[in-house]
N, C-alpha and C positions, 0 to 999 in steps of 0.2 A: 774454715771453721763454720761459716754459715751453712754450708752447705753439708755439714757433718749435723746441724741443728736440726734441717729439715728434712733429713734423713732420720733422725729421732722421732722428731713430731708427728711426722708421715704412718715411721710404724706402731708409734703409742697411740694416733686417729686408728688406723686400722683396727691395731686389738681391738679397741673398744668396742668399735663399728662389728667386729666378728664377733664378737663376745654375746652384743645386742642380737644379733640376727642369729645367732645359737637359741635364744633363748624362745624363737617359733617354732612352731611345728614341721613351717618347710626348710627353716635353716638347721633344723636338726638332723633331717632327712638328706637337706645338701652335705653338709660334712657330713652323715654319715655314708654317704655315698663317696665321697671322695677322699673317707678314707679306706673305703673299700677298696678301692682304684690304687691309689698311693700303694696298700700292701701287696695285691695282684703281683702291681708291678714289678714291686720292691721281690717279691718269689718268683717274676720271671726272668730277672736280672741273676738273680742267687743261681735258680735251674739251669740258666744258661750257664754261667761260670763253670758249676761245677762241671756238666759234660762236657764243656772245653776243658778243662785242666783232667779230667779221667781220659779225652781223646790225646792229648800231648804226654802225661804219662806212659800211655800204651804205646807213642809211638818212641817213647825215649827208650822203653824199656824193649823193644825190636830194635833199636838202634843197637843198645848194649850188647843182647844177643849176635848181632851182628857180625859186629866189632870183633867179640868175645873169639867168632867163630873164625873171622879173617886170620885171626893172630895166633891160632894152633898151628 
């Protein structure tokens, strides 16, 4: 349980601590920089998924044809 408190405390210091430093010109610029980063990422996570799952599609769907054609 103490150590659930100081995991509380830890992150209510921080907000604060982040909330303060938002409120500069360079800590505006820091986050907003990294939430530029953060979303970058976040779409090159997504663009990667997607042409994996349109490369495994295409190859299930040559597989079908395949199959389809073995069994005439």
């Amino acid at each position: 349980m103490k150590s659930f408190l100081w995991l509380v405390a830890g992150a209510a210091i921080g907000f604060v601590v982040a909330h303060k430093v938002n409120e500069t010109p360079q800590g505006k610029r820091f986050f907003s920089d990294l939430d530029q980063k953060a979303r970058d990422f976040g779409s090159a996570v997504a663009e990667g998924y997607h042409a994996r799952e349109a490369e495994l599609r295409s190859v299930i769907a040559d597989a079908e044809e395949t199959i389809s054609n073995l069994t005439k």
